[in-house]
N, CA, C and O atoms as a printed pandas DataFrame, in Angstrom:
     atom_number atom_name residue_name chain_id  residue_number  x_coord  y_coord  z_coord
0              1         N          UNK        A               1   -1.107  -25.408    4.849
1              2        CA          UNK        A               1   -1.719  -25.531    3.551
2              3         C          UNK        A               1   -0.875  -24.765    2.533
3              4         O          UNK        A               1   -0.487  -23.663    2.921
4              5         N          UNK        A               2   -0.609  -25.048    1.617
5              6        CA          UNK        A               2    0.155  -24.739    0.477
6              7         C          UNK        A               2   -0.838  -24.608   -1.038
7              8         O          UNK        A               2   -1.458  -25.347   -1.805
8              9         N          UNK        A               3   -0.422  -22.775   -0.812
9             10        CA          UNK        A               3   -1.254  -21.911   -1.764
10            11         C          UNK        A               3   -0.908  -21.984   -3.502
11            12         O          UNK        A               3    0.279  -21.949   -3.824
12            13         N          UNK        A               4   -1.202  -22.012   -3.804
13            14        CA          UNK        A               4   -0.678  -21.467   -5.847
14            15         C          UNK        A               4   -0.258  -20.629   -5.746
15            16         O          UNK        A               4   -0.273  -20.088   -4.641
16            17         N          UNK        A               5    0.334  -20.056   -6.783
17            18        CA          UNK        A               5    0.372  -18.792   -7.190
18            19         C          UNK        A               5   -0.554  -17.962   -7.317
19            20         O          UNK        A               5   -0.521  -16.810   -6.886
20            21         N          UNK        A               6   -1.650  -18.583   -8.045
21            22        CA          UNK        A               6   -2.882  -18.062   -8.627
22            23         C          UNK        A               6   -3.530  -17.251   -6.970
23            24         O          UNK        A               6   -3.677  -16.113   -6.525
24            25         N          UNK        A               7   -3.738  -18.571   -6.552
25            26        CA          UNK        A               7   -4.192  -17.801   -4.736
26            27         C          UNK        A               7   -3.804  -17.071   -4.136
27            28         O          UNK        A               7   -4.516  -16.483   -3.323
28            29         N          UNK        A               8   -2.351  -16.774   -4.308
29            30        CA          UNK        A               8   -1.658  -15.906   -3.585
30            31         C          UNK        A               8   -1.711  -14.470   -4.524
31            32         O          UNK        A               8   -1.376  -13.400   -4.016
32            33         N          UNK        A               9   -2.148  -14.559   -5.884
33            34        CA          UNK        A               9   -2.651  -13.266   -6.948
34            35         C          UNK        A               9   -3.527  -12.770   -6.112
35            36         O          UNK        A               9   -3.398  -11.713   -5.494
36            37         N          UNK        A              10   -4.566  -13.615   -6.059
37            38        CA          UNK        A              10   -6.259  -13.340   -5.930
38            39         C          UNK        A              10   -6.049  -12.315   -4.471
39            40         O          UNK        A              10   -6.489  -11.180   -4.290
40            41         N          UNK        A              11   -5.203  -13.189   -3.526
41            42        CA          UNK        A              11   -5.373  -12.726   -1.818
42            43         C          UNK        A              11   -4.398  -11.184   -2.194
43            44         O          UNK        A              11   -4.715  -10.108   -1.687
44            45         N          UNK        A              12   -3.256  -11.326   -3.108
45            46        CA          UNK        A              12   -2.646   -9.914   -3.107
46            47         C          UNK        A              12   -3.463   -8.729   -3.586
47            48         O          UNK        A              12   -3.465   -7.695   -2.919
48            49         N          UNK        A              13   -4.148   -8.830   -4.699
49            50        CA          UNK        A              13   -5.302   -8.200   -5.510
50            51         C          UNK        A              13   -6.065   -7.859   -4.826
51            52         O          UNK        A              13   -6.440   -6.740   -5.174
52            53         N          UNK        A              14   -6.815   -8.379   -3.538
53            54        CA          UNK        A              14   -7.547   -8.115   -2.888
54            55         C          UNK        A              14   -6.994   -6.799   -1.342
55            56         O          UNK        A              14   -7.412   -5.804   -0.751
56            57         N          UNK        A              15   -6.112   -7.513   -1.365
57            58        CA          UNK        A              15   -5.130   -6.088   -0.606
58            59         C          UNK        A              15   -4.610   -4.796   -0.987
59            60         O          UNK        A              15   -4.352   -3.713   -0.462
60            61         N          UNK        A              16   -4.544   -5.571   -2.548
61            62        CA          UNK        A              16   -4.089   -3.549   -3.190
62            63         C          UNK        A              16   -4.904   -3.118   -3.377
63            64         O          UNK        A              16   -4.735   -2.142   -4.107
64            65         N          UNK        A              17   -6.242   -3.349   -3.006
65            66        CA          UNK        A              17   -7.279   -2.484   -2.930
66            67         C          UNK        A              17   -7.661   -2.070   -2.226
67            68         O          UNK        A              17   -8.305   -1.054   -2.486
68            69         N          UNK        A              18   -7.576   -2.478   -0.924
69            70        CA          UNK        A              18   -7.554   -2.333    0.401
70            71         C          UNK        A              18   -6.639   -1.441    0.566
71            72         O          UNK        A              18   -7.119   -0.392    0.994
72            73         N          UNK        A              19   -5.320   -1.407    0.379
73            74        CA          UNK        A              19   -3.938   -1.083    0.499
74            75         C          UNK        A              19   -4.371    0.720   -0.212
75            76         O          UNK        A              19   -4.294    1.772    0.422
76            77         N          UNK        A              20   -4.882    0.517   -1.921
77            78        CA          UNK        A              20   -4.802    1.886   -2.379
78            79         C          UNK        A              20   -6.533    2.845   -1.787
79            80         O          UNK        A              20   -6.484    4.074   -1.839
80            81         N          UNK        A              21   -7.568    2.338   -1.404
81            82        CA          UNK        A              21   -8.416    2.977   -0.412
82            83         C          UNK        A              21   -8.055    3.042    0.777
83            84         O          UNK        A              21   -8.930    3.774    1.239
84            85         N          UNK        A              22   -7.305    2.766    1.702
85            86        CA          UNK        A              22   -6.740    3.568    2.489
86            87         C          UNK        A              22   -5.920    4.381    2.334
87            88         O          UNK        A              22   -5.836    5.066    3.353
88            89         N          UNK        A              23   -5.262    4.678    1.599
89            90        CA          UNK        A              23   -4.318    5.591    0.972
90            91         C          UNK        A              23   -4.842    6.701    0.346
91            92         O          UNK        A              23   -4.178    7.683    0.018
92            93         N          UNK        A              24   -6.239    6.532    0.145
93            94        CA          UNK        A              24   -6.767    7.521   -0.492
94            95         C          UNK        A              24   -6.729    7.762   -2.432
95            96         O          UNK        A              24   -6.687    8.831   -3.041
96            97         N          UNK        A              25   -6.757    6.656   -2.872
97            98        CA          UNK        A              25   -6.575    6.101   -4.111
98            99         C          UNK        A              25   -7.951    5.516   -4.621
99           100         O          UNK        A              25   -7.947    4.584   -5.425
100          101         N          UNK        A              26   -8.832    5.927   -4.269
101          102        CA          UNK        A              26  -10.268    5.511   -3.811
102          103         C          UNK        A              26  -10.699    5.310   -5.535
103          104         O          UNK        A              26  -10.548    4.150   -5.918
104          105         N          UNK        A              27  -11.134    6.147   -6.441
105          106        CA          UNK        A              27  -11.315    5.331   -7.587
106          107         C          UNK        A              27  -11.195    4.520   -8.280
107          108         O          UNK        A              27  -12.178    3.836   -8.564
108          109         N          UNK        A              28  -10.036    4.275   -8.800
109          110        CA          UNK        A              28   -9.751    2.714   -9.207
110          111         C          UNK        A              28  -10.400    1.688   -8.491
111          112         O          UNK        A              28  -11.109    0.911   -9.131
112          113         N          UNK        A              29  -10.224    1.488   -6.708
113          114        CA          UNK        A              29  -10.036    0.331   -5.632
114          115         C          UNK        A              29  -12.142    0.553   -6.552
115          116         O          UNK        A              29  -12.631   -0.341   -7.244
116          117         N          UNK        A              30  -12.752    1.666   -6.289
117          118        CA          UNK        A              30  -14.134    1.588   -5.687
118          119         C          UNK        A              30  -14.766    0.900   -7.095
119          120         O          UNK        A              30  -15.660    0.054   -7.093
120          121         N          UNK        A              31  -14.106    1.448   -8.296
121          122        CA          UNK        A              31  -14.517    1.176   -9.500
122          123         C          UNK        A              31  -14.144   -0.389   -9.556
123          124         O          UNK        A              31  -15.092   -0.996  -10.056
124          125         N          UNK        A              32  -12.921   -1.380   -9.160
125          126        CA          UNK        A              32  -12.659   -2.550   -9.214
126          127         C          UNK        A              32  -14.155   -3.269   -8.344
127          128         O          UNK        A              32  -15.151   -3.906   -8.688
128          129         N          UNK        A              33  -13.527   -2.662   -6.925
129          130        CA          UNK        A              33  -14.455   -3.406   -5.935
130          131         C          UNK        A              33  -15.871   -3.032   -6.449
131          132         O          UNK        A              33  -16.439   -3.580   -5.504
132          133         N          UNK        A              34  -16.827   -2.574   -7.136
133          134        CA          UNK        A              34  -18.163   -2.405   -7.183
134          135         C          UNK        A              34  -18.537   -3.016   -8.114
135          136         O          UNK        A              34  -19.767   -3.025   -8.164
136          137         N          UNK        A              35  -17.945   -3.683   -9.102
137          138        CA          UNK        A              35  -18.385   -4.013  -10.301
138          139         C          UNK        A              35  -18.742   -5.110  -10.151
139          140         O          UNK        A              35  -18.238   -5.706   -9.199
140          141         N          UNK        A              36  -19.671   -5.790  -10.942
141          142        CA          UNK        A              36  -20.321   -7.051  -10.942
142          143         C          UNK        A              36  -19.763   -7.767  -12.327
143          144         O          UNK        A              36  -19.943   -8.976  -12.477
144          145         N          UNK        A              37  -19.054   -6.953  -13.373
145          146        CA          UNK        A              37  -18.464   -7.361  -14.215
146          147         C          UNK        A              37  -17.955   -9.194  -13.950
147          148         O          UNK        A              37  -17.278   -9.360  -12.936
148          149         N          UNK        A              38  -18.152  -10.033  -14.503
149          150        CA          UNK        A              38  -17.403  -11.300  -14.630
150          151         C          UNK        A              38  -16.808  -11.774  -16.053
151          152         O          UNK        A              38  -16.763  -12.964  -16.362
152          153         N          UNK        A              39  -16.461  -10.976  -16.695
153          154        CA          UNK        A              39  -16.129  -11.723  -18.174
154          155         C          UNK        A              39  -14.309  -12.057  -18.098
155          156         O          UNK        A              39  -13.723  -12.728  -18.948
156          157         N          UNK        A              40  -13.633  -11.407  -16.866
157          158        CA          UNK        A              40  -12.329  -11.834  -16.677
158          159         C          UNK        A              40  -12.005  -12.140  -15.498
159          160         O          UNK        A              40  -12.245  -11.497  -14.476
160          161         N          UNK        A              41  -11.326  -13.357  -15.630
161          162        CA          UNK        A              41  -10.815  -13.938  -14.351
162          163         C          UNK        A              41  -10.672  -13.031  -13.402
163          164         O          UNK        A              41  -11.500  -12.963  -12.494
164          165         N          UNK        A              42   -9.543  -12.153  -13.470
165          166        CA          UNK        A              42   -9.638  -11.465  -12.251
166          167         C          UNK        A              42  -10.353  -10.339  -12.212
167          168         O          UNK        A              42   -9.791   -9.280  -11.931
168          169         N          UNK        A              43  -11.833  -10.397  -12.514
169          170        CA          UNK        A              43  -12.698   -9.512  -11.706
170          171         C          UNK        A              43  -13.197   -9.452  -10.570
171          172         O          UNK        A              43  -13.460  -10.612  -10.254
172          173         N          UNK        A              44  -13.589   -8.510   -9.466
173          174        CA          UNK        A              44  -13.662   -8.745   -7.980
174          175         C          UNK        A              44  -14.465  -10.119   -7.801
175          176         O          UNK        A              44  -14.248  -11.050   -7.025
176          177         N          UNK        A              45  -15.376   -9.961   -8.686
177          178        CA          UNK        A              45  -16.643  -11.133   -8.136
178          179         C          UNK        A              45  -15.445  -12.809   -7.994
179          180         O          UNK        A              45  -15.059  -13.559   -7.099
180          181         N          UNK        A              46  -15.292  -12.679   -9.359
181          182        CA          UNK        A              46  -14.773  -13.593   -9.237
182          183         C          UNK        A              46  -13.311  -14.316   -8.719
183          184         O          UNK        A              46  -13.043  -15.517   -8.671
184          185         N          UNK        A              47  -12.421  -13.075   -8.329
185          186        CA          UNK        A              47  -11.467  -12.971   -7.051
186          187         C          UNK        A              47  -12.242  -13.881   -5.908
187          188         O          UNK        A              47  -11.959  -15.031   -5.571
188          189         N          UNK        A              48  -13.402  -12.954   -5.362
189          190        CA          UNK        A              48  -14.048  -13.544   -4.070
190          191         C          UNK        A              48  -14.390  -15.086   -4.174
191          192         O          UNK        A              48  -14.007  -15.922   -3.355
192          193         N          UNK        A              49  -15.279  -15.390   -5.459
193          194        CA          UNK        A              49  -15.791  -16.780   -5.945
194          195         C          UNK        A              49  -14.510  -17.516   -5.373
195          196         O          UNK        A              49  -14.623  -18.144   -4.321
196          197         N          UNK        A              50  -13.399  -17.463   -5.978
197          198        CA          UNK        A              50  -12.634  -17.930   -6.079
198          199         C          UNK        A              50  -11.662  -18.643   -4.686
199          200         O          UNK        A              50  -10.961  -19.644   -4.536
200          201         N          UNK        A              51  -12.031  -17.659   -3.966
201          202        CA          UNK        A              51  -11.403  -17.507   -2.268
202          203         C          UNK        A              51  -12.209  -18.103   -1.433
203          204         O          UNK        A              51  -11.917  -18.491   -0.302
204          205         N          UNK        A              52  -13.615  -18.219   -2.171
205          206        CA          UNK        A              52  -14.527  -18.447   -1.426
206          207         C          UNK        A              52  -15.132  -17.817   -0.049
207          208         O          UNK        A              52  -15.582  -18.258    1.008
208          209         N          UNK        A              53  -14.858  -16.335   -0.739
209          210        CA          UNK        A              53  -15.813  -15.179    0.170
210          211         C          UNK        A              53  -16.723  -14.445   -0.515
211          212         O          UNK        A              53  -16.679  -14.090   -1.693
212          213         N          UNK        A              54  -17.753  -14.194    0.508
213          214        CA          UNK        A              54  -19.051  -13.511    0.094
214          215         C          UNK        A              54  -18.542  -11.900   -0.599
215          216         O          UNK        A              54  -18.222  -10.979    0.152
216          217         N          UNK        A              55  -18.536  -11.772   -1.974
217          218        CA          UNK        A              55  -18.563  -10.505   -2.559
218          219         C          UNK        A              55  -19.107   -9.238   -1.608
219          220         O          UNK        A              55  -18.529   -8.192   -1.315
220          221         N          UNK        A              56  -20.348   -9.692   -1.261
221          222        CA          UNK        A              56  -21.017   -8.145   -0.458
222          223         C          UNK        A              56  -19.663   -7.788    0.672
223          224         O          UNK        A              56  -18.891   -6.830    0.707
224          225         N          UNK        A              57  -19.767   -8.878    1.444
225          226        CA          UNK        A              57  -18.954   -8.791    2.558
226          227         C          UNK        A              57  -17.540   -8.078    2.470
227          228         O          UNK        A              57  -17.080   -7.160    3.149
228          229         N          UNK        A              58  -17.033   -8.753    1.479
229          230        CA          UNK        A              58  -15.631   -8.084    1.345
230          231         C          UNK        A              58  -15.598   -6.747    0.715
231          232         O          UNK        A              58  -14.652   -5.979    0.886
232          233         N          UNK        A              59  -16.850   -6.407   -0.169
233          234        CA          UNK        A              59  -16.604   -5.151   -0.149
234          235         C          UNK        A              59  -17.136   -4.058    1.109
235          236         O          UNK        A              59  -16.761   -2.890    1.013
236          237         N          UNK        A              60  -17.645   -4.291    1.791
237          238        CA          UNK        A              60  -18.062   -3.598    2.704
238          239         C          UNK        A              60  -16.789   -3.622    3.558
239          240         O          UNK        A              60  -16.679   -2.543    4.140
240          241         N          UNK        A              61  -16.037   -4.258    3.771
241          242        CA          UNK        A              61  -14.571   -4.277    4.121
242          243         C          UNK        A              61  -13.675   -3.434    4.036
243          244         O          UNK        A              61  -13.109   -2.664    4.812
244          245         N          UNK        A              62  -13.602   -3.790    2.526
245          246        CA          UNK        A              62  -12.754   -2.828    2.194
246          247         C          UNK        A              62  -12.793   -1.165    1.780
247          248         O          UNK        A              62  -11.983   -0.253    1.616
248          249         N          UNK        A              63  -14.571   -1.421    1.709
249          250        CA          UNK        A              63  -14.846    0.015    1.413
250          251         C          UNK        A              63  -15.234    0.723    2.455
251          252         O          UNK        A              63  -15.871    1.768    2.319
252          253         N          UNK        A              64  -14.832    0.147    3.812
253          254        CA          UNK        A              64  -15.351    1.182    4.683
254          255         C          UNK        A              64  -14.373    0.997    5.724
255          256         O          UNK        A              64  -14.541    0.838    6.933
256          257         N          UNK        A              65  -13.101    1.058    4.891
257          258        CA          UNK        A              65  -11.803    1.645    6.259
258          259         C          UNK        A              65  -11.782    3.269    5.386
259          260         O          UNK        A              65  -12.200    3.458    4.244
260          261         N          UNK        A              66  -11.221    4.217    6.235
261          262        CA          UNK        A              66  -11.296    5.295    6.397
262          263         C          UNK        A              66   -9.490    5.544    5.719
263          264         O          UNK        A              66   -8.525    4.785    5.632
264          265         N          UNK        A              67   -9.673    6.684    5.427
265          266        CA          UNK        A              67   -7.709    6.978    4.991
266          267         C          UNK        A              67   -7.036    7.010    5.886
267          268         O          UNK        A              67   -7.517    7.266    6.989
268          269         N          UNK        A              68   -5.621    6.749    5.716
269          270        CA          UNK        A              68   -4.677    6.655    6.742
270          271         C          UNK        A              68   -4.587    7.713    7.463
271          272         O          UNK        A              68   -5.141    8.546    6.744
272          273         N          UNK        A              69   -4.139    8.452    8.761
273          274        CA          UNK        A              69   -3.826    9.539    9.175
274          275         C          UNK        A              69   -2.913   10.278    8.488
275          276         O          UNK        A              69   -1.766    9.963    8.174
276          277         N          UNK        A              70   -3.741   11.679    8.195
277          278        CA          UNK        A              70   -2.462   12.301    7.846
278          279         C          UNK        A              70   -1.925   13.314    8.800
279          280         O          UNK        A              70   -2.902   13.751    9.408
280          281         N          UNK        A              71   -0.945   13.838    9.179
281          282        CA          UNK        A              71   -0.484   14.653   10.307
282          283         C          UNK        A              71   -0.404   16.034    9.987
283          284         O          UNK        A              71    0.063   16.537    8.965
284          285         N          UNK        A              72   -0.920   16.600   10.987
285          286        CA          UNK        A              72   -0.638   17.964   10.789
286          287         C          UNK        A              72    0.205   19.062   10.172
287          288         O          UNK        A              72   -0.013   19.112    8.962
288          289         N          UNK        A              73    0.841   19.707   10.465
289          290        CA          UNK        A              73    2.014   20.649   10.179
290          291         C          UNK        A              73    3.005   20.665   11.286
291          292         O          UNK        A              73    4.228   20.686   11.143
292          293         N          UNK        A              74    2.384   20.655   12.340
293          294        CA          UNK        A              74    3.784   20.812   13.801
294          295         C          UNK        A              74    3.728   19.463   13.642
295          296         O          UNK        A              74    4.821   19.097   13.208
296          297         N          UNK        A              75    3.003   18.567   13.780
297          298        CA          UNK        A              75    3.478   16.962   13.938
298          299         C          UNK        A              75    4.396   16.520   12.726
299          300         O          UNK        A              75    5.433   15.937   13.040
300          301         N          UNK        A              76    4.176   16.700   11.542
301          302        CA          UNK        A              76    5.436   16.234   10.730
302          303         C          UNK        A              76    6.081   17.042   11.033
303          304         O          UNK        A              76    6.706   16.585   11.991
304          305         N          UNK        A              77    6.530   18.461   10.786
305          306        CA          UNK        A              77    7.862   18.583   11.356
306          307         C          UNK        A              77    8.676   18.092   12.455
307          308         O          UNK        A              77    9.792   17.607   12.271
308          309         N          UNK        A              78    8.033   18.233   13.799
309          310        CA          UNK        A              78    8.406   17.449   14.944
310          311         C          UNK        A              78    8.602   15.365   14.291
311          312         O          UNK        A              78    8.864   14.417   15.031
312          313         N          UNK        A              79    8.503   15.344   13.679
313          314        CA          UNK        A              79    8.658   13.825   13.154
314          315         C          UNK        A              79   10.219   14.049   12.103
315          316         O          UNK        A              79   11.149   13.262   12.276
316          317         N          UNK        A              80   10.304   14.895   11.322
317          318        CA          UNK        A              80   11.080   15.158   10.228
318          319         C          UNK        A              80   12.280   15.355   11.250
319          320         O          UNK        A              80   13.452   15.047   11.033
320          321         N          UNK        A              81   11.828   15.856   12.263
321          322        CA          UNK        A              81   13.353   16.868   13.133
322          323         C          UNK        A              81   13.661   15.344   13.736
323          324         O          UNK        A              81   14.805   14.976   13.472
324          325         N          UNK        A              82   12.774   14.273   14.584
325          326        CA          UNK        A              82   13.392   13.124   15.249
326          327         C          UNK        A              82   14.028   12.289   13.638
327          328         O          UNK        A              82   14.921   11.442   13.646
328          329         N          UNK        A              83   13.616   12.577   12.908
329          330        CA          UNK        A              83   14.025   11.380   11.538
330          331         C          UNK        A              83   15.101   11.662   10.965
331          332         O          UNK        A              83   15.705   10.803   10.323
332          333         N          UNK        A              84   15.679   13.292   11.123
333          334        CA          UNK        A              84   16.844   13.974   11.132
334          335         C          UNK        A              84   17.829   13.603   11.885
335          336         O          UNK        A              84   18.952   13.394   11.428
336          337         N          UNK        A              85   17.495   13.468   13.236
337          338        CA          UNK        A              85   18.261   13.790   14.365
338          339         C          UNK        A              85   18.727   12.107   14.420
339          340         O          UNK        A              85   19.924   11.837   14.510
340          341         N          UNK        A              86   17.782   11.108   14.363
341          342        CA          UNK        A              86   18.440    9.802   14.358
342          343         C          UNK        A              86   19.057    9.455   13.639
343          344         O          UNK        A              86   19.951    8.644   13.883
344          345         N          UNK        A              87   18.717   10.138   11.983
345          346        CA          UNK        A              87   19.695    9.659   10.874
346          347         C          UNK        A              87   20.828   10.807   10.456
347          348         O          UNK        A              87   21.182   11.078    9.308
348          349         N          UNK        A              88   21.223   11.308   11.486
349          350        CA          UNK        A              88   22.168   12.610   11.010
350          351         C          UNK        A              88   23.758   11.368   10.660
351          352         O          UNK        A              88   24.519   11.148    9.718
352          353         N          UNK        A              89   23.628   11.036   11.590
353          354        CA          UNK        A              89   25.188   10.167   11.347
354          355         C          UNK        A              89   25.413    9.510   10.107
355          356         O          UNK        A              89   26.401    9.820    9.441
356          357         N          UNK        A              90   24.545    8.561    9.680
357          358        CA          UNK        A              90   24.256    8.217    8.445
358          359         C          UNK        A              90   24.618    8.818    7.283
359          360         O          UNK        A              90   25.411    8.450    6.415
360          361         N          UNK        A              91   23.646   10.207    7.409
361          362        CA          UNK        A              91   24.545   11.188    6.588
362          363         C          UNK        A              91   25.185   11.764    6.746
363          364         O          UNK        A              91   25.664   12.366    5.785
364          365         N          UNK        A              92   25.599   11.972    7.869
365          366        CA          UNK        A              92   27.458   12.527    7.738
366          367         C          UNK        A              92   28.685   11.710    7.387
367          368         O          UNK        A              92   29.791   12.217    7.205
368          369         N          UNK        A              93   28.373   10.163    7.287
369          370        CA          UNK        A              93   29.379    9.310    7.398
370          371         C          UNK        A              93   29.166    9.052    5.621
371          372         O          UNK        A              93   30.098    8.887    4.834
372          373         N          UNK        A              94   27.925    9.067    5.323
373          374        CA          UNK        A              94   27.719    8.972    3.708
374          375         C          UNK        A              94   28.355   10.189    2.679
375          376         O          UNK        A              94   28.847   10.021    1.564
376          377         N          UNK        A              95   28.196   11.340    3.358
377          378        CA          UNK        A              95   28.667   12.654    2.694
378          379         C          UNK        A              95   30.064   12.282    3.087
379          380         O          UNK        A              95   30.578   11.795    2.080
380          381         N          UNK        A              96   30.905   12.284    4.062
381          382        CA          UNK        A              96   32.355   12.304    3.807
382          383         C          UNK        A              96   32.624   11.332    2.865
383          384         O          UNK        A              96   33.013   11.700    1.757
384          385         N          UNK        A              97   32.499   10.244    3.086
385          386        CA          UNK        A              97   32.483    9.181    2.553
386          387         C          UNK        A              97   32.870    9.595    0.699
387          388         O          UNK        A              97   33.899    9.346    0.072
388          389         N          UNK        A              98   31.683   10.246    0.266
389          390        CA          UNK        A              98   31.391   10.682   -1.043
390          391         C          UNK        A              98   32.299   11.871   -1.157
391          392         O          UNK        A              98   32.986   11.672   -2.159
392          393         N          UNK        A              99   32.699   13.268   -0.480
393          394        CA          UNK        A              99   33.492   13.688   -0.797
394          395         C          UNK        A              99   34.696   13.307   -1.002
395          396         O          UNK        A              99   35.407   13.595   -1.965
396          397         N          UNK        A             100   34.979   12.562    0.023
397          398        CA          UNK        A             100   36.323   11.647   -0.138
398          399         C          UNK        A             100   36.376   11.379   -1.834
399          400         O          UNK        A             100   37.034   11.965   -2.693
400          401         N          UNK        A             101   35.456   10.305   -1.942
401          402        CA          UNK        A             101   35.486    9.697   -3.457
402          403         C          UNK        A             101   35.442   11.037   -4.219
403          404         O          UNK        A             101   36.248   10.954   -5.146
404          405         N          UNK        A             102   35.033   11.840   -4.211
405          406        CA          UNK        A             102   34.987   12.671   -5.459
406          407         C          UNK        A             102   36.051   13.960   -5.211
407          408         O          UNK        A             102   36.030   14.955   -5.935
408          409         N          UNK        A             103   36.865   13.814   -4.223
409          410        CA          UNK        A             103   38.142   14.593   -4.455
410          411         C          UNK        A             103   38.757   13.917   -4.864
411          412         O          UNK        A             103   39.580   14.525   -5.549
412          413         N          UNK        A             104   39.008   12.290   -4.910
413          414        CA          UNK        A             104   40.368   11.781   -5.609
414          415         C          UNK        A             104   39.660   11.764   -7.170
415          416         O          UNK        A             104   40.463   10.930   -7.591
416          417         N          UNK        A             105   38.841   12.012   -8.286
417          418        CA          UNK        A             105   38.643   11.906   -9.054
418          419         C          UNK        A             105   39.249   12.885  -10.151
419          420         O          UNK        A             105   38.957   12.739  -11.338
């Protein structure tokens, strides 16, 4: 099936809200998603109308995933040190690379 543009707005719109309440961006998403407002096209209600999903439903969806994990203090570091350690070459080959260029200057 081959979407519009317009459809593919509505279905993205409906994810960055999803997208910024899990993230913890929760006002905007809760203030969009709760409103019953319809005087502009893309208001939630009429996003859903439009998709042809039940308003209640999708907000209960989206309003009841939880925030992403956030990690501790020893776990990101222990993450930072493997994200180091795999990309050390990268930047060593990028830094010579760049000194090179900026001694012949």
């Amino acid at each position: 099936m081959v979407h519009s543009g317009e459809h593919k707005l509505r279905i993205a719109l409906l994810e960055n809200a999803q997208s910024a309440y899990r993230r913890g961006n929760r006002k905007e998403a809760e203030q969009w998603v709760s409103s019953e407002d319809r005087s502009w096209p893309y208001a939630f209600v009429n996003v859903c109308g439009a998709l042809g999903l039940d308003p209640e439903s999708a907000r209960e969806c989206i309003m009841s995933l939880t925030p992403k994990w956030q990690p501790d203090a020893a776990t990101n570091r222990e993450y930072c040190h493997r994200w180091r350690r795999k990309n050390e070459k990268k930047r060593r080959d990028y830094m010579t690379e760049w000194r090179r260029k900026n001694a012949q200057v």
